[in-house]
One Martini backbone bead per residue (centre of mass of N, CA, C, O) as a GRO file, in nm:
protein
  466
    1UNK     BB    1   0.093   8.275  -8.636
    2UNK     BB    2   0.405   8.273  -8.851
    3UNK     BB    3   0.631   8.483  -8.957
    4UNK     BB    4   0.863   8.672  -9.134
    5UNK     BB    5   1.195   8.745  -9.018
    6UNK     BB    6   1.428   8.910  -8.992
    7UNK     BB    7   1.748   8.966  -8.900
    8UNK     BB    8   1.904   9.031  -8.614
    9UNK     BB    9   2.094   9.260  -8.545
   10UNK     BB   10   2.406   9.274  -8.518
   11UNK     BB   11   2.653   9.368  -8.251
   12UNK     BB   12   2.788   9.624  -8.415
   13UNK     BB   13   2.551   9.815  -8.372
   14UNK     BB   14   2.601   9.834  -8.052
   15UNK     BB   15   2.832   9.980  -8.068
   16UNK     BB   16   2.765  10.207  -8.235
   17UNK     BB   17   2.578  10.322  -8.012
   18UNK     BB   18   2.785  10.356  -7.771
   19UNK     BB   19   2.931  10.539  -7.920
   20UNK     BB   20   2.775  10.734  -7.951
   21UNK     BB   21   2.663  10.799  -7.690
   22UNK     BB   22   2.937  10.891  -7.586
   23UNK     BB   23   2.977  11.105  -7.793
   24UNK     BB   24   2.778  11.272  -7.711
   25UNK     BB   25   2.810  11.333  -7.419
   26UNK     BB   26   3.100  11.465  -7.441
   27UNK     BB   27   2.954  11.704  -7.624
   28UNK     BB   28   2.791  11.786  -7.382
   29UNK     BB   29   2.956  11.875  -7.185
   30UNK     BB   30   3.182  12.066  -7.312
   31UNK     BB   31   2.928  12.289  -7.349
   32UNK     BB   32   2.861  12.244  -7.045
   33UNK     BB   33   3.152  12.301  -6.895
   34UNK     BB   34   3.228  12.048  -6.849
   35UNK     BB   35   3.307  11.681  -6.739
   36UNK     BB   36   3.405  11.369  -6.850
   37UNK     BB   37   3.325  11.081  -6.705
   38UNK     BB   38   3.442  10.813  -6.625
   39UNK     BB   39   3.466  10.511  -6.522
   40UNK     BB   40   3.491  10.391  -6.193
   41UNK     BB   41   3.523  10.175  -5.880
   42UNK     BB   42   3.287  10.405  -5.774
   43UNK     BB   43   3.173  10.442  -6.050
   44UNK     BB   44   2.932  10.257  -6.211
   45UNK     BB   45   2.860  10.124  -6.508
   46UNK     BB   46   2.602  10.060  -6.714
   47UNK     BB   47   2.456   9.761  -6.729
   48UNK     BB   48   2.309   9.468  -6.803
   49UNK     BB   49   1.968   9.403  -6.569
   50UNK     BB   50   1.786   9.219  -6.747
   51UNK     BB   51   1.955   8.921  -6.803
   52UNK     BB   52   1.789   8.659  -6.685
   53UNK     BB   53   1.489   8.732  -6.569
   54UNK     BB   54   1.204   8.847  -6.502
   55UNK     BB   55   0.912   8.787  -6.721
   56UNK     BB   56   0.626   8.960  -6.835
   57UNK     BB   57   0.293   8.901  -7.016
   58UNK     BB   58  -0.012   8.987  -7.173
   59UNK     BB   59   0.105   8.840  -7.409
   60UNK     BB   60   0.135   8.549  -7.642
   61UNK     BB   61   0.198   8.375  -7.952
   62UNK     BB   62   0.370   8.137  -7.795
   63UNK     BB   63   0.583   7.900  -7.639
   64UNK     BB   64   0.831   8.099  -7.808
   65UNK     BB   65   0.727   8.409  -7.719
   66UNK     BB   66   0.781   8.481  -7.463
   67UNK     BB   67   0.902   8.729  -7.206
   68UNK     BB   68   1.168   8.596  -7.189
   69UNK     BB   69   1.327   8.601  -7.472
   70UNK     BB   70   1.430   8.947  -7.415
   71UNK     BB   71   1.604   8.826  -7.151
   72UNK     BB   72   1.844   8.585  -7.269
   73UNK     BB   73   2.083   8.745  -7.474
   74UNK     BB   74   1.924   8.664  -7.728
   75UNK     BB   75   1.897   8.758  -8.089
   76UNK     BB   76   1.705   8.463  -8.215
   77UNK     BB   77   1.494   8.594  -7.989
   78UNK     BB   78   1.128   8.613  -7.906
   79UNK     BB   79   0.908   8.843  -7.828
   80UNK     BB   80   0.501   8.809  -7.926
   81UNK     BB   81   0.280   8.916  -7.917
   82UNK     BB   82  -0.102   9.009  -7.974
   83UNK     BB   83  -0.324   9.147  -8.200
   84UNK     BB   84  -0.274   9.475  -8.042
   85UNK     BB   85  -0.245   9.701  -7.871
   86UNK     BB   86  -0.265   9.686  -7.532
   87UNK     BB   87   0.045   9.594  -7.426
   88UNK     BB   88   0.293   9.422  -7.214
   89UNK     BB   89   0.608   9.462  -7.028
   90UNK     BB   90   0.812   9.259  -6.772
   91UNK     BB   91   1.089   9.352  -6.525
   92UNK     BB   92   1.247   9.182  -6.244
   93UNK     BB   93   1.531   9.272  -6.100
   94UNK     BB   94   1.528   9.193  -5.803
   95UNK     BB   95   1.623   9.485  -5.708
   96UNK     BB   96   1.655   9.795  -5.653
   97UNK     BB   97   1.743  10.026  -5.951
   98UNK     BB   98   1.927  10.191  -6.151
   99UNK     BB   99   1.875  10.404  -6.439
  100UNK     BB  100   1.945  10.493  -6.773
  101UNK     BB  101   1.861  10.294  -6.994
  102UNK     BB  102   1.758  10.167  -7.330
  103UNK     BB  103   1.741   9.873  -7.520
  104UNK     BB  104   1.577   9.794  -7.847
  105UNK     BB  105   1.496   9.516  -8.025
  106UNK     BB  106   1.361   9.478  -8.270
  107UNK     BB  107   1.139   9.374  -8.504
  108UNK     BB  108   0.925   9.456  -8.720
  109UNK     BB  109   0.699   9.431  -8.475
  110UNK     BB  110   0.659   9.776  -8.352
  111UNK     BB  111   0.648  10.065  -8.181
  112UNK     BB  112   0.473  10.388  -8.212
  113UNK     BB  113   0.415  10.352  -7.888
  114UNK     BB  114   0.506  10.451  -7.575
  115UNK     BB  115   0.625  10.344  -7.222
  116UNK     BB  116   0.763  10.374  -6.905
  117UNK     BB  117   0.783  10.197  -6.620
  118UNK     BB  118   0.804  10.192  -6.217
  119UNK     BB  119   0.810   9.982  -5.952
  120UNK     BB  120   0.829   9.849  -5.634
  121UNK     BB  121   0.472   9.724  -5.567
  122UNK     BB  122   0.308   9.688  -5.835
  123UNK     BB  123   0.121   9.986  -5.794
  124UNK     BB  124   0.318  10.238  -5.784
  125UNK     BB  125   0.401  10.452  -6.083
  126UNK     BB  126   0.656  10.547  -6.286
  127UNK     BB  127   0.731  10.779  -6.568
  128UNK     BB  128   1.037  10.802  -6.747
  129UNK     BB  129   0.902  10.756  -7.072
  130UNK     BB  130   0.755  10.883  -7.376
  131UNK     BB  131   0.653  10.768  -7.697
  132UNK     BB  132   0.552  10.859  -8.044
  133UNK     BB  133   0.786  10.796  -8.253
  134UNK     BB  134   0.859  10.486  -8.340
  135UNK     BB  135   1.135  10.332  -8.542
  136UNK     BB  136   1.284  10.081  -8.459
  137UNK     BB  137   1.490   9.878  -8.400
  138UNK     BB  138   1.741  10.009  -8.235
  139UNK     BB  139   1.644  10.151  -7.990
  140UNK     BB  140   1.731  10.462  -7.756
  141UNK     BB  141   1.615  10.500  -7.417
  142UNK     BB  142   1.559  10.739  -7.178
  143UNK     BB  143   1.604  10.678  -6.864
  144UNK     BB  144   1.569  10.789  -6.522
  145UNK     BB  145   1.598  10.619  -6.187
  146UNK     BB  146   1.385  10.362  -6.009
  147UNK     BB  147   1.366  10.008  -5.941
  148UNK     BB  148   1.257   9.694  -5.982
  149UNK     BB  149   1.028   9.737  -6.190
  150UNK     BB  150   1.027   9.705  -6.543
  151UNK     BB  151   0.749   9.905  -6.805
  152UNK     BB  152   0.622   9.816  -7.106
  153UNK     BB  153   0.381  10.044  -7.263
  154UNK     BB  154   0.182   9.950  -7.532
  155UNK     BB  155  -0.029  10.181  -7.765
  156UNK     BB  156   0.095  10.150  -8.126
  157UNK     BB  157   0.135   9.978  -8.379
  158UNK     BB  158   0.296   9.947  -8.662
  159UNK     BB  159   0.143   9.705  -8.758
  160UNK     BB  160  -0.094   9.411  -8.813
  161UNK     BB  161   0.108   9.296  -8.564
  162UNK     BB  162   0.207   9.311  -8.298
  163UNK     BB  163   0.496   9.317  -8.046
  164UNK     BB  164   0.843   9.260  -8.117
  165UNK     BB  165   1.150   9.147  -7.902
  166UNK     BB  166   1.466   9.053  -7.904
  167UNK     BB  167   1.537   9.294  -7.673
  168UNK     BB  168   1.539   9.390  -7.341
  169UNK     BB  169   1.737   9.636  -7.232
  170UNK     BB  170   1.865   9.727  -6.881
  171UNK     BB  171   2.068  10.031  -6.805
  172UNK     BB  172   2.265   9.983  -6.503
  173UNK     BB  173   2.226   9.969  -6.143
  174UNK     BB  174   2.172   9.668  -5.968
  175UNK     BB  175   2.012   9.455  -5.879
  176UNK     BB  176   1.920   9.088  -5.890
  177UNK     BB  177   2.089   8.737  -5.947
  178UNK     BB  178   1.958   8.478  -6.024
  179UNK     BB  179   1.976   8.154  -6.076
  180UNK     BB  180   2.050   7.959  -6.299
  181UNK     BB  181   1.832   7.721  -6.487
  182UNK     BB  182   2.026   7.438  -6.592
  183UNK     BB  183   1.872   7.147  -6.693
  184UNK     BB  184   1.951   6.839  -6.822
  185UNK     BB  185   2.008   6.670  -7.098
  186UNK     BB  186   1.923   6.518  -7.293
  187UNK     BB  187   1.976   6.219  -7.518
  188UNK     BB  188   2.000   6.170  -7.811
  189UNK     BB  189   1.839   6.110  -8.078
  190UNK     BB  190   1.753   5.892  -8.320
  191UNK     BB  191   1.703   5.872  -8.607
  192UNK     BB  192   1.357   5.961  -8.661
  193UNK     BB  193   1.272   6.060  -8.422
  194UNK     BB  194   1.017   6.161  -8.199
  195UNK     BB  195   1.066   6.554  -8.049
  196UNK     BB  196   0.829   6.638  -7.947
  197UNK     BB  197   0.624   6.848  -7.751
  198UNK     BB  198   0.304   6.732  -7.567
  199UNK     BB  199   0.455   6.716  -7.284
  200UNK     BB  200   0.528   6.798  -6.896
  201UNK     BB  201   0.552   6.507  -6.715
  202UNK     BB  202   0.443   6.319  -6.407
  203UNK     BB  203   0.405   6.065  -6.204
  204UNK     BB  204   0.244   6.057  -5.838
  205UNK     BB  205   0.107   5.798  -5.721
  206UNK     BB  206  -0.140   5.745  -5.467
  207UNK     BB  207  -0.294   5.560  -5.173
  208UNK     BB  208  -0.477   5.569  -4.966
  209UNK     BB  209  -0.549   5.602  -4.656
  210UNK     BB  210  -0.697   5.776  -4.413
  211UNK     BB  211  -0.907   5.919  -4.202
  212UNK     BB  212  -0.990   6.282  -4.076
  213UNK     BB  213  -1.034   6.539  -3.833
  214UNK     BB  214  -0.807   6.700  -3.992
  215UNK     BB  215  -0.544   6.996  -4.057
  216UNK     BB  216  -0.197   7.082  -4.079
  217UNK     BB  217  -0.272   7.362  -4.188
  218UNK     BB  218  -0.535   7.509  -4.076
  219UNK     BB  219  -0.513   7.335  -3.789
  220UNK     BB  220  -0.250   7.319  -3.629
  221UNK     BB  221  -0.272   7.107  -3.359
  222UNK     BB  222  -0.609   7.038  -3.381
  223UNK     BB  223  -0.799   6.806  -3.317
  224UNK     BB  224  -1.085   6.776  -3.477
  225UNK     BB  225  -1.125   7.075  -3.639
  226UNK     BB  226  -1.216   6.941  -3.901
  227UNK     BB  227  -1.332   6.819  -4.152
  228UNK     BB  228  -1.313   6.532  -4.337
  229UNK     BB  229  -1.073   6.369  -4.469
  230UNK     BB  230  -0.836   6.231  -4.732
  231UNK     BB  231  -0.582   6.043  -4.699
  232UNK     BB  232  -0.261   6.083  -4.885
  233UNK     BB  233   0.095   5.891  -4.897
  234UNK     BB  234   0.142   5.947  -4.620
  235UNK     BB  235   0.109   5.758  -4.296
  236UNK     BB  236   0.100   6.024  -4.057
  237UNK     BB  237  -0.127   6.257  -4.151
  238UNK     BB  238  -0.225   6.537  -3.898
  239UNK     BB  239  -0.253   6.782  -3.706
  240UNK     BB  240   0.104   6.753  -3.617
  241UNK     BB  241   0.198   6.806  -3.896
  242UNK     BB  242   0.545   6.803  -4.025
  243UNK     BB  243   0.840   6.787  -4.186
  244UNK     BB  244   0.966   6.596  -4.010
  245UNK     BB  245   0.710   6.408  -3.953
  246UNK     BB  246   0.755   6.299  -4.263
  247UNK     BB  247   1.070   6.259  -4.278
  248UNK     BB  248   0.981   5.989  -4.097
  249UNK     BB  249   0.786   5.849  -4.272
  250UNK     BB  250   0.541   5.700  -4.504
  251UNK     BB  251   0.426   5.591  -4.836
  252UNK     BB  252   0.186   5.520  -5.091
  253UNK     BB  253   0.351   5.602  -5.278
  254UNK     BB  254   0.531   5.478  -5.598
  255UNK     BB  255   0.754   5.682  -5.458
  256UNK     BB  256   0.936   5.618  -5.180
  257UNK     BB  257   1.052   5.954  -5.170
  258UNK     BB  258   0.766   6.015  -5.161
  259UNK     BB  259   0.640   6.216  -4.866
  260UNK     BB  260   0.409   6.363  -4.887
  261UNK     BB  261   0.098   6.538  -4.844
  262UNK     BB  262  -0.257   6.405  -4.938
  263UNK     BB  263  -0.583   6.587  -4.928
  264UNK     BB  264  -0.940   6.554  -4.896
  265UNK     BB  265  -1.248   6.530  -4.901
  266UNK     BB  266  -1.481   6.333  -4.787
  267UNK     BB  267  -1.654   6.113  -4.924
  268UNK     BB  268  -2.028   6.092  -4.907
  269UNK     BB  269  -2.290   5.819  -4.819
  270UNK     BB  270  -2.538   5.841  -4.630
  271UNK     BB  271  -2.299   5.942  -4.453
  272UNK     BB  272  -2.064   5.708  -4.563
  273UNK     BB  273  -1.782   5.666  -4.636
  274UNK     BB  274  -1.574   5.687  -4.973
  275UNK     BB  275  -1.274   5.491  -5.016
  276UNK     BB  276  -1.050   5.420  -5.208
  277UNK     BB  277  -0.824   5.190  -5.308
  278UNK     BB  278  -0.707   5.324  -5.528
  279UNK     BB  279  -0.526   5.456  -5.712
  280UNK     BB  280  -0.406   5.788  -5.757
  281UNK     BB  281  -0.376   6.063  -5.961
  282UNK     BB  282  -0.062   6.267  -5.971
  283UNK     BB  283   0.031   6.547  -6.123
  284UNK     BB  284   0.332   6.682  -6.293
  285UNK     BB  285   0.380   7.013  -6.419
  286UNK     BB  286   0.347   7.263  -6.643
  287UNK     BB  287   0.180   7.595  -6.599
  288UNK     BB  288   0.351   7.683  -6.820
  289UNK     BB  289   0.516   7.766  -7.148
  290UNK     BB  290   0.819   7.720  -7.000
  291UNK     BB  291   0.906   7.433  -6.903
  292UNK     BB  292   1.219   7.504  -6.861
  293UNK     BB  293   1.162   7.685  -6.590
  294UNK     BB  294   1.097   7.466  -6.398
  295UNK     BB  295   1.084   7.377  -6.031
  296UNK     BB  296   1.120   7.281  -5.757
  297UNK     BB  297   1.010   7.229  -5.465
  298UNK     BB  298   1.053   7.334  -5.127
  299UNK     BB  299   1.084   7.204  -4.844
  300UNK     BB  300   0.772   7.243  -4.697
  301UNK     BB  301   0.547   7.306  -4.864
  302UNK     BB  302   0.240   7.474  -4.867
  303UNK     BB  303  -0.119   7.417  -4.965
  304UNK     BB  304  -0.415   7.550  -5.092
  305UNK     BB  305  -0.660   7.450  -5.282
  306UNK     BB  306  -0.940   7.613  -5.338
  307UNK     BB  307  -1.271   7.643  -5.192
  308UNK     BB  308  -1.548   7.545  -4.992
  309UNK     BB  309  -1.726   7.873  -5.014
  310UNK     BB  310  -1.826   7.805  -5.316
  311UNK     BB  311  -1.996   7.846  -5.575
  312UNK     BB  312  -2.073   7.683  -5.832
  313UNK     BB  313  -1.966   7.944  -6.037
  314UNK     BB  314  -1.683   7.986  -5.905
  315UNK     BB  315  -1.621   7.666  -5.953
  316UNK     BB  316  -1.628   7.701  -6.243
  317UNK     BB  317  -1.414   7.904  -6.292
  318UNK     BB  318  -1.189   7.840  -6.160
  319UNK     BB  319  -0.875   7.788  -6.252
  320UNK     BB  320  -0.860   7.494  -6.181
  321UNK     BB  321  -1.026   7.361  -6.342
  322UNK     BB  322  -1.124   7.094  -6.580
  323UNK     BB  323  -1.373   6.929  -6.622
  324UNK     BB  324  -1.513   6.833  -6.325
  325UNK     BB  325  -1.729   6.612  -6.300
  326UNK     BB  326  -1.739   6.242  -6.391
  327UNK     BB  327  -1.974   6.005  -6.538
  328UNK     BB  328  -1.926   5.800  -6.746
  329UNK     BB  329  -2.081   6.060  -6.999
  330UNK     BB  330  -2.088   6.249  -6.804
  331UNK     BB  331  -1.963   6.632  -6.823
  332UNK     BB  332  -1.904   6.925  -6.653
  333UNK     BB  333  -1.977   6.901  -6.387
  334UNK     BB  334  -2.032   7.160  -6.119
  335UNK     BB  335  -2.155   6.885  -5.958
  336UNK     BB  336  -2.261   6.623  -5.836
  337UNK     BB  337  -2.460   6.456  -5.991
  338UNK     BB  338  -2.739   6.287  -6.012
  339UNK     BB  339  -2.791   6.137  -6.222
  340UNK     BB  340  -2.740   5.808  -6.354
  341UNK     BB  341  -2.479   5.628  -6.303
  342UNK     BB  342  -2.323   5.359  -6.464
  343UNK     BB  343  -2.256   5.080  -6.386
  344UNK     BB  344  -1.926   5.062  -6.255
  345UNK     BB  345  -1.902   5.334  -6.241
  346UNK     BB  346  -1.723   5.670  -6.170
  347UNK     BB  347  -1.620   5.899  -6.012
  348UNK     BB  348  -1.478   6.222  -6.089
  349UNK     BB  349  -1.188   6.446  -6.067
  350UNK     BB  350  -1.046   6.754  -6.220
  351UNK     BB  351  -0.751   6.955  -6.043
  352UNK     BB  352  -0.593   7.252  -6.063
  353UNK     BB  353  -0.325   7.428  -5.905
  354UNK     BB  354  -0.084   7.611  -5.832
  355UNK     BB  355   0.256   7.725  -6.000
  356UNK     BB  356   0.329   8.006  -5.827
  357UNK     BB  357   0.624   8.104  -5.618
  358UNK     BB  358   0.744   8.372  -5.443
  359UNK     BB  359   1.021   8.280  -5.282
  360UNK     BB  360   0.959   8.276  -5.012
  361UNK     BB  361   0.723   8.143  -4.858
  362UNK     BB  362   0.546   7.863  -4.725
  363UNK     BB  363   0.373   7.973  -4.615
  364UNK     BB  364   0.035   8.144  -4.516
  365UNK     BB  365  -0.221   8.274  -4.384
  366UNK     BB  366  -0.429   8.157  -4.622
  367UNK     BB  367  -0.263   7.930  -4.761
  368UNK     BB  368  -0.236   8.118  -5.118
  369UNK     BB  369  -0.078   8.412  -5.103
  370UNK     BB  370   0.231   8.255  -5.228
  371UNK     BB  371   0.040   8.168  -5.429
  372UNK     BB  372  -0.008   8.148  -5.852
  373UNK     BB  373  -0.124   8.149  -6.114
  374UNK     BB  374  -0.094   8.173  -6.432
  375UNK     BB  375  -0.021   8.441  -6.679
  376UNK     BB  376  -0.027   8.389  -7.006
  377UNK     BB  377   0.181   8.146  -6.942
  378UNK     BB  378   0.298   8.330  -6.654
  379UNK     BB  379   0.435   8.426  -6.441
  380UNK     BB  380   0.406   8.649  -6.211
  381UNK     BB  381   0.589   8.870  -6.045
  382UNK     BB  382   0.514   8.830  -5.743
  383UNK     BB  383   0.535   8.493  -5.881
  384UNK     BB  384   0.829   8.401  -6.028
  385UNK     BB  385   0.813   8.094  -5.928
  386UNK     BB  386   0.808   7.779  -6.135
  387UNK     BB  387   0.637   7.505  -6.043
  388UNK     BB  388   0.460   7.272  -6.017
  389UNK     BB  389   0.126   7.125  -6.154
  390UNK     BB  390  -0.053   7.011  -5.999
  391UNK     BB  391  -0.302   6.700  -6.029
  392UNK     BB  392  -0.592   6.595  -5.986
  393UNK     BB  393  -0.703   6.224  -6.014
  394UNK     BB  394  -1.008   6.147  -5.895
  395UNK     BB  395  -1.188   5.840  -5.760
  396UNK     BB  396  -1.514   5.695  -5.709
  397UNK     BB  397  -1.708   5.407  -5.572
  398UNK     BB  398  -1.973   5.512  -5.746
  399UNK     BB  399  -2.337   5.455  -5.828
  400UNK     BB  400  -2.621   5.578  -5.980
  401UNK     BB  401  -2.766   5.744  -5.746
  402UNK     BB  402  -2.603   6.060  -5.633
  403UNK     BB  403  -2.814   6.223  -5.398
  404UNK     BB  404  -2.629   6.085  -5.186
  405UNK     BB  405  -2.398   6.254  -5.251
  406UNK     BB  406  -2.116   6.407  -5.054
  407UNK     BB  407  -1.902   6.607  -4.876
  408UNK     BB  408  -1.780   6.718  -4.584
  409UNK     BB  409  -1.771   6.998  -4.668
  410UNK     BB  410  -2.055   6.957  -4.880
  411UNK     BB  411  -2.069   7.006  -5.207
  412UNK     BB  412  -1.906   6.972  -5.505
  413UNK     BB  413  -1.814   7.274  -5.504
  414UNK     BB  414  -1.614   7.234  -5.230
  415UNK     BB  415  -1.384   7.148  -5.356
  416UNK     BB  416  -1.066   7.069  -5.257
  417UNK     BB  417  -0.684   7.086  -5.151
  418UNK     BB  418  -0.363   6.951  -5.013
  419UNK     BB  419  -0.010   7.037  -4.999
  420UNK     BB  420   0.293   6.889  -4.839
  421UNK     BB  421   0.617   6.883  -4.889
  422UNK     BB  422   0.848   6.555  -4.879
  423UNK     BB  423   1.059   6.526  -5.104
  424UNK     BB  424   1.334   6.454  -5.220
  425UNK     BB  425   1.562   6.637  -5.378
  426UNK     BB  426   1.674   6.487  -5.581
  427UNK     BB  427   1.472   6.327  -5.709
  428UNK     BB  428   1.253   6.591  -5.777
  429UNK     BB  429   1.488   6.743  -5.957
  430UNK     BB  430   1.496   6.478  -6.183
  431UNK     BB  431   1.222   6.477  -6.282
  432UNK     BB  432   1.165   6.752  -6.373
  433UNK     BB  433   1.434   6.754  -6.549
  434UNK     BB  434   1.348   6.543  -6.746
  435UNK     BB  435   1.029   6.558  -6.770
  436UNK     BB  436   0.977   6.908  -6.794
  437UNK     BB  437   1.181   6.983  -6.941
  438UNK     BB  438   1.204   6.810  -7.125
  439UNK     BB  439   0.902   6.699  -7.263
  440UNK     BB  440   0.778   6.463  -7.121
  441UNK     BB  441   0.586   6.124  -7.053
  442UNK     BB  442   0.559   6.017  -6.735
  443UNK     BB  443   0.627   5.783  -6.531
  444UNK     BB  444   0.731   5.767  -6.174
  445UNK     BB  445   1.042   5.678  -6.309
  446UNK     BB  446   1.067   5.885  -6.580
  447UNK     BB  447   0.926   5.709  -6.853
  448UNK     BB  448   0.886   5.726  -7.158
  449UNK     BB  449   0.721   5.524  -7.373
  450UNK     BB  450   0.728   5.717  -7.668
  451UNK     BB  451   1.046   5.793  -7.554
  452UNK     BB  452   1.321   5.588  -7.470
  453UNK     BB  453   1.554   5.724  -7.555
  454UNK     BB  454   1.513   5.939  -7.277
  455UNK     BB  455   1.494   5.760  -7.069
  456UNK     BB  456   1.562   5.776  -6.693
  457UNK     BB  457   1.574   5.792  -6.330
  458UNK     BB  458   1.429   5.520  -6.239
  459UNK     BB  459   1.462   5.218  -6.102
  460UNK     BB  460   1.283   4.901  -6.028
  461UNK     BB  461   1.408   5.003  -5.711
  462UNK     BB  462   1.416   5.321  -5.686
  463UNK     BB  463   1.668   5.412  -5.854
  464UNK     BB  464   1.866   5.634  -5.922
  465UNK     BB  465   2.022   5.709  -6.226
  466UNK     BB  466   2.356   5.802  -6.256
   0.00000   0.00000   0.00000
């Protein structure tokens, strides 16, 4: 529910409290017979340098007012937290970086407490201010410290609803500032058009190749160590598989240029391998609520999707899944149904992968801790770059009585998989943005069908258009 608010304060403003500020400065200076100091060459003034960083919050109103909008520099825009007390706003300086003050731009739903506190390992923290008395409006509060992380945890709304910042501005010195991320306009729409945003996906699909007893992620070098999986996109992919071998093989994927590696453990029947012949959905979306700041993965990225050894209900929790096993009518099952799925059916399974990567690492130490799901729609700080939302939809032509199938890690709920990038950066930064960042529900040429007006990526010979 989104409510009626003033227009957010004129620039003038903004002037007129740097004057104060400033001339309060000089005249305490003068009582306590300093000087004061210009900046000069020498000394930086204090800037702001929170604007355009990575922001993450407890809690967003909506897709429109998510914890970046606090920092995007536009005073138009806007966080808006959901309505209760407890909430949070955190901003990541990009590196340690020396505080001096902030400046709050509310809107009219302000807090009447707050703390500040900053810290380098997002573990231990440091209280810089403490307020109880705010009143709103655009208000400057002293921070002086350091750190590389500035949270504002917020303990008393002044309205009945929630916590809402036009800009949460962090002036000091230091900090790093990341490229911004600015993915090509779409088209404009002819008068008229549905210009709605209900998907921000395109599909990449690929159909299995070979089976075997390798991981090259978790296994790497080892033949024959892992259980047997079901490999599908690249045609090379073995125990051996490196970045290297796969940008040198060919790919069963419906885009010539995504040569990753897709691979999941092997369905068994009666201990008999069950490989689908069928092209196989895989999605890439957005995970996080602000599609347009999705970027491609970086060549080389890996990482394993779920747990082999989650129990039942583990599985039935864990972020990833999205529907369970279904088969037929039946639905929502976190093992494979045993009832009897009717003639002709397939056993079907949707599970989605973590789409926030470190920024650092290709792959890590347990291939998981690198990579990192949304947190209310947000990557958390750790884990600060949002990358595409892998989804498998996986069917197996299996049908009838089905207490003879299992995978070959185990039970229906060992279900995992893994993923390996080798798709083209060129080709893959074409798709996130025409159709992640654009808003649009695209097949693996990058073609809205509901909206043609926004044209495509790839044409009908696979190759990029324009």
């Amino acid at each position: 529910m989104h409510r009626p608010t003033t227009a957010p304060p004129r620039r003038r403003a903004r002037l007129a409290v740097a004057a104060t500020v400033a001339a309060t400065l000089v005249g305490a200076a003068a009582l306590a017979g300093g000087v004061a100091v210009l900046a000069t060459s020498a000394t930086a003034a204090p800037a702001n340098i929170s604007q355009g960083k990575a922001a993450t919050a407890s809690s967003a109103e909506g897709p429109d007012f998510v914890a970046g909008r606090a920092v995007d520099g536009s005073t138009g825009t806007r966080w808006a937290s959901q309505w209760s007390d407890a909430q949070w706003i955190q901003v990541d300086l990009g590196a340690t970086a020396t505080l001096d003050h902030l400046e709050l731009r509310w809107e009219n739903a302000y807090a009447k407490a707050f703390t500040v506190k900053v810290s380098n390992d997002l573990s231990s923290w440091t209280t810089l201010a403490t307020v109880t008395n705010g009143s709103g409006g655009t208000q400057n509060v002293q921070a002086v410290g350091s750190g590389r992380y500035l949270r504002l945890d917020l303990t008393q709304r002044a309205t009945g609803y929630g916590y809402s910042l036009w800009e949460l501005a962090v002036f000091g010195t230091g900090g790093a500032t990341a490229p911004t991320h600015t993915p090509k306009p779409l088209p404009p729409a002819p008068p008229g058009a549905d210009t709605s945003v209900t998907h921000h996906e395109f599909q990449a699909n690929c159909v299995p190749h070979h089976t075997a007893p390798d991981d090259p992620i978790v296994f790497p070098g080892q033949a024959g160590a892992s259980h047997d999986h079901t490999f599908m996109g690249n045609t090379t992919t073995n125990y051996a598989t490196t970045t290297a071998s796969l940008l040198a093989g060919r790919t069963t994927c419906t885009v010539p240029q995504d040569l990753s590696a897709y691979w999941f453990p092997t369905l068994l029947r009666n201990g008999q391998k069950v490989v689908s012949p069928s092209e196989q959905t895989i999605y890439y979306k957005s995970g996080i609520l602000d599609y347009r700041k999705v970027v491609p993965f970086p060549q080389g990225l890996r990482y394993l999707v779920g747990n082999m050894m989650a129990t039942k209900d583990e599985f039935r929790t864990a972020p990833g899944t999205v529907e369970g096993f279904e088969c037929g009518e039946s639905s929502f099952n976190w093992d494979i149904p045993t009832t009897r799925c009717p003639a002709g059916s397939q056993l079907n399974i949707r599970y989605q992968a973590p789409s926030c990567w470190n920024g650092v690492d290709l792959d890590s130490p347990n291939h998981k801790s690198h990579m990192a799901y949304p947190v209310n729609g947000e990557c958390p700080a750790t884990h600060p770059v949002p990358v595409p939302m892998i989804e498998f939809k996986l069917s197996w032509p299996v049908d009838g009585d089905l207490s003879d199938v299992s995978f070959a890690s185990g039970r229906g709920y060992s279900f995992h998989y893994d993923f390996f990038n080798a798709w083209d950066p060129t080709v893959l930064q074409a798709l996130v943005e025409h159709c992640i960042n654009g808003g649009l529900q695209c097949n693996p040429r990058g073609f809205d069908l509901y909206k043609p007006w926004a044209g495509g990526v790839l044409d009908e010979q696979y190759r990029l258009i324009g």
